[in-house]
C-alpha positions, -999 to +999 in steps of 0.1 A: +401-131-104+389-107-071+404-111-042+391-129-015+407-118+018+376-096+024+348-127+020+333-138+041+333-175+026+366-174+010+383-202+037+379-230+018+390-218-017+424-218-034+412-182-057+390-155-051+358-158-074+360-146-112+348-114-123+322-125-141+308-143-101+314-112-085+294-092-109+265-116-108+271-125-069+275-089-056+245-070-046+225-044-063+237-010-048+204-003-037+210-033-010+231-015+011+206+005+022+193-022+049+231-009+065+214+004+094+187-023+100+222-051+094+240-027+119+211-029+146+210-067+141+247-068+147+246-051+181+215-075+193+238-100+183+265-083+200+247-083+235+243-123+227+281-130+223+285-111+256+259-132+272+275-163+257+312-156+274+326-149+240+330-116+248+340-092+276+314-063+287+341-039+279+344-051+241+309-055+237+307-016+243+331-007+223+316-031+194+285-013+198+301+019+195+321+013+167+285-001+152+270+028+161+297+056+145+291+031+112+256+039+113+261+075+120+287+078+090+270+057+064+231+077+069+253+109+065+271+102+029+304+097+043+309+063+042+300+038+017+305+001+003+334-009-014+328-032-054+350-059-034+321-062-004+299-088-019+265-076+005+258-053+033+269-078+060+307-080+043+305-042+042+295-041+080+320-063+090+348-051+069+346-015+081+343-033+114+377-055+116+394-021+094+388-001+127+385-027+156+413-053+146+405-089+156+380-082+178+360-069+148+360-100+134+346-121+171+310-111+156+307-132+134+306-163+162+272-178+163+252-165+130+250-166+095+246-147+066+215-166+061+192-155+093+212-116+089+193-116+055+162-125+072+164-105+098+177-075+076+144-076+055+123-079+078+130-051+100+133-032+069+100-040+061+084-037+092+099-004+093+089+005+058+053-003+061+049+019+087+057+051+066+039+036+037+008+038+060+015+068+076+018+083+037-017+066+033-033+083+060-029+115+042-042+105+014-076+089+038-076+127+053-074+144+019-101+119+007-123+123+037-120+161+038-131+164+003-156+139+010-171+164+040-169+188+013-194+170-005-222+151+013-253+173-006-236+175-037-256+154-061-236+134-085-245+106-109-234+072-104-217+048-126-224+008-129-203-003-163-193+027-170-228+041-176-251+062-152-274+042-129-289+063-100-279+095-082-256+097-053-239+120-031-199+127-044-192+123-011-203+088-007-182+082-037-149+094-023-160+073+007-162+042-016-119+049-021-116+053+017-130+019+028-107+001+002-076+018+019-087+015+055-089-025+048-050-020+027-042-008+063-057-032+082-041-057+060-007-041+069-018-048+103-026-081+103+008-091+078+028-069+105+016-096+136+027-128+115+061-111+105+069-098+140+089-127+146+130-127+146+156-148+124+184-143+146+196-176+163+186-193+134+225-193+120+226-207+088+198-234+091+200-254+121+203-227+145+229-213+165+252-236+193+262-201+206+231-179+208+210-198+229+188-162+240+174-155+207+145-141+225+165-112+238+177-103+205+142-104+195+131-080+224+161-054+215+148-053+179+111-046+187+100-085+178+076-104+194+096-134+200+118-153+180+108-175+155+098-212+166+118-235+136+156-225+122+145-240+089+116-219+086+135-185+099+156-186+070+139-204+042+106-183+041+094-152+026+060-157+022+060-129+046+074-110+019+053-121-010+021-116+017+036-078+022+037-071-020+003-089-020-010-057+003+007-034-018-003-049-048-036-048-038-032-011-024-017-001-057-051-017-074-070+007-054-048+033-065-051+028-095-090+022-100-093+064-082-069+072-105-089+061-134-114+080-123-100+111-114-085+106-154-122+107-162-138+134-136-109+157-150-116+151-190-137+180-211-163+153-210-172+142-175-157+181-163-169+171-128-133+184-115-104+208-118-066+192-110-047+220-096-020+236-118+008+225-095-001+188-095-008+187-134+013+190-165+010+200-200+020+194-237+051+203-253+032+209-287-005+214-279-006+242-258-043+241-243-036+208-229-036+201-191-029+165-182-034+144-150-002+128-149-001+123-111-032+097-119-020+083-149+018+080-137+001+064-105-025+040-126+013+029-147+032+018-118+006-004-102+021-029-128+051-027-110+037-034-077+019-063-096+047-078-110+067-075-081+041-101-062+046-118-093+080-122-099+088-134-060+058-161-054+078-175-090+112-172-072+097-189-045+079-217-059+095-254-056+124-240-036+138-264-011+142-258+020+160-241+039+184-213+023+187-212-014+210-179-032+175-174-052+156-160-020+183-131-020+153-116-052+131-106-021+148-073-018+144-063-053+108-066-054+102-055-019+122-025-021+111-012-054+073-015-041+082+005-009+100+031-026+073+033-051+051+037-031+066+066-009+070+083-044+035+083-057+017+086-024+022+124-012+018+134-046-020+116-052-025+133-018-016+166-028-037+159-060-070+152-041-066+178-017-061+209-043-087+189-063-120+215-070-155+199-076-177+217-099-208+209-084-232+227-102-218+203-133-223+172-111-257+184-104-273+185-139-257+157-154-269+130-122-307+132-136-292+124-170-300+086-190-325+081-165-311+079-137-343+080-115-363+053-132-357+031-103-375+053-080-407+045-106-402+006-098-397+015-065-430+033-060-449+008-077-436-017-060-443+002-028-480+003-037-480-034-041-472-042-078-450-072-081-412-059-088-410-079-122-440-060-133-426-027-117-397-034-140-410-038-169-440-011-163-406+015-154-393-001-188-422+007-210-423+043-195-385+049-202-386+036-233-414+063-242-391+090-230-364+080-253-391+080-284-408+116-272-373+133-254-393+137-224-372+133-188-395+115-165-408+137-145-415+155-179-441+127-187-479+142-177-503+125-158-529+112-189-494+098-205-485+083-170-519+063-171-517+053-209-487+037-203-498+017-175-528+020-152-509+018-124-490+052-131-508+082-120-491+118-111-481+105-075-451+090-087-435+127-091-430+126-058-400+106-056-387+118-096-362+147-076-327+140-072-334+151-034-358+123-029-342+095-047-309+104-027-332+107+008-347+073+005-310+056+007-309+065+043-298+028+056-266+021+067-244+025+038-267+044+016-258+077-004-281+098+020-264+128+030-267+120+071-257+083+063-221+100+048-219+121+072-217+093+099-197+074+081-173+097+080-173+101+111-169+067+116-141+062+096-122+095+108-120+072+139-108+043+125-083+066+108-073+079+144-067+044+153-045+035+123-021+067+129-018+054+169-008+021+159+015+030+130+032+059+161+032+032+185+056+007+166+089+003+190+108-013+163+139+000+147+131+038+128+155+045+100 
């Protein structure tokens, strides 16, 4: 048996739990890392007791800075949780009576473990999400610069995995930047619906003490408190919509990773990895590997499964409070610190990444990339596009029999073919003109990447000013 003069829901009960409960009941280590965002939550709640007569000015200052010298000892190493504390808030508020006596244990008055848990995760998170993003915003730069890099170099592009027309390599890299800009913007919108505190929610019904709940959510960088008790403690769907985004950032991560797995292979050779982001074999020793993509592409299961593992947790649970909601934190803070592992080093990746352009450049024209430029033209001069297709068909098809690229094709062969094909249609078989002609809004023409990345290097600015201006708790 433990012992349980140090729980905080011991009262009651004759014995302290068995070993085998405290080994299931007790949290992870990894838990006690919300500490500081518990310890901010506890000074709010602090100021509240004050406000509610239960205690004096002069003990709610020195409750604050005992708090405070907590905080201060636990971020440098020198303090840390006990086996017999069950959870962070036990922790916190036995280092809190072992220094301050009984007036260590007045904080407790008015709240619950149930709405500190809430509260603890979701400044966490809110916290969190902002370095995530400020960790994706140098991978957008490192994208965008090498995208600048690139808006005349002629690539081919892929549909199912096969060559379809040229492009710019820019506008490619592009392609990665819009998925992450709306990952961001998804942040953004999660961030308003979660900006709302637990605290005064007690254990379910709220709290007959704290009765300014919307000061406490002021203090802690909240927009307000939240509107139901139930709800404050019994939801996470504002955790499960968080590991959604990164699930669905770490998608995105993974789909450049693939490709960078296949730009960097002997096959495609469309780039070099630097040697400091790449690793080799320990038996074959020509081999140069992309690990930062492939290690990057692995873990998006992870991130996955975390979405997956809480939205199962969470479905037909009653409300309010149920011990099963205490999973959040697992999933949540493997995916952050996931996250702000593989991050800096795809972003390192991309931005020592070389493009051999003159290797882009011949193999765009290859499989026949330009043939829609033939249906195109015809259909430009009036010829029905089902016809232009199967006129463009007929004329690739001839290619393939004589090994003729075609532009290759001369003009009597052009005619044979079809009537409709004379020696004009050279005009548009360059990779130059084929790229030219997408000049609307969101084509592969070089000035059309060039303003939107201009564009986007502004909605970029915009991102970093809103992740800078969060006045939340910082850890």
């Amino acid at each position: 048996m433990s012992d349980k003069a140090d729980l905080l829901w011991g009262g009651r009960f004759k014995s302290g739990p068995s070993e085998a409960l405290t080994k299931l009941s007790r949290s992870p280590e990894y838990y006690f890392d919300l500490a500081p965002y518990d310890i901010a939550g506890s000074k709010a709640h602090a100021h509240e007791l004050e406000r509610a007569g239960l205690l004096l000015q002069s003990e709610t200052e020195k409750m604050v800075e005992t708090l405070e010298q907590i905080d201060l000892e636990y971020r440098a190493g020198t303090l840390k949780a006990k086996w017999g504390d069950e959870d962070v808030h036990t922790f916190i508020e036995r280092e809190l009576t072992e220094r301050l006596g009984d007036l260590g244990g007045k904080l407790r008055a008015g709240r619950s473990r149930n709405d500190q848990t809430a509260n603890d995760l979701k400044l966490y998170l809110r916290d969190q999400s902002r370095k995530v993003l400020a960790q994706l915003l140098l991978l957008q730069d490192a994208l965008v610069q090498q995208a600048a890099k690139h808006t005349e170099t002629i690539a081919p592009g892929f549909t199912h995995l096969q060559q379809a027309q040229p492009i710019v390599f820019g506008h490619q890299l592009m392609a990665h930047v819009q998925a992450f800009a709306r990952d961001i913007s998804r942040l953004q919108d999660w961030d308003e619906r979660t900006a709302y505190c637990p605290l005064g929610a007690a254990a379910m019904a709220g709290s007959a003490i704290a009765l300014h709940p919307e000061l406490s959510a002021k203090e802690l960088g909240y927009t307000a408190p939240c509107e139901n008790s139930i709800d404050a403690v019994a939801s996470r769907d504002h955790v499960a919509e968080f590991l959604f985004v990164t699930g669905m950032l770490s998608v995105h991560l993974s789909r450049l990773c693939e490709e960078v797995c296949l730009w960097a292979s002997r096959q495609f050779r469309w780039v070099n990895i630097h040697d400091s982001y790449s690793t080799g074999s320990s038996i074959m020793p020509q081999k140069k590997n992309p690990d930062i993509a492939e290690l990057t592409r692995g873990r998006s299961g992870r991130l996955i499964g975390n979405l997956m593992g809480l939205m199962t947790t969470l479905k037909a649970m009653p409300l309010s409070y149920n011990r099963d909601l205490s999973e959040d934190k697992r999933h949540a803070i493997d995916s952050v610190e996931t996250l702000l592992t593989i991050l800096p080093a795809m972003s390192g990746m991309i931005a020592t990444m070389e493009v051999n352009v003159d290797e882009l450049r011949s193999q765009a024209p290859e499989g026949f990339t330009l043939a829609t430029e033939v249906a195109d033209w015809l259909a430009k001069s009036g010829v029905p596009f089902k016809v232009a297709h199967e006129i463009t068909g007929n004329l690739v098809k001839y290619c393939e029999e004589k090994n003729l690229q075609l532009w290759e094709v001369d003009d009597q062969e052009l005619i044979r073919i079809d009537e409709r094909l004379n020696g004009d249609v050279k005009s548009v078989l360059t990779l130059e003109a084929a790229i030219k002609l997408r000049s609307a809004t969101g084509g592969t023409a070089p000035e059309q990447v060039q303003k939107q990345i201009q564009n986007m290097k502004v909605v970029i600015e915009s991102q970093k000013n809103w992740c800078e201006a969060y006045a939340g708790l910082r850890v």
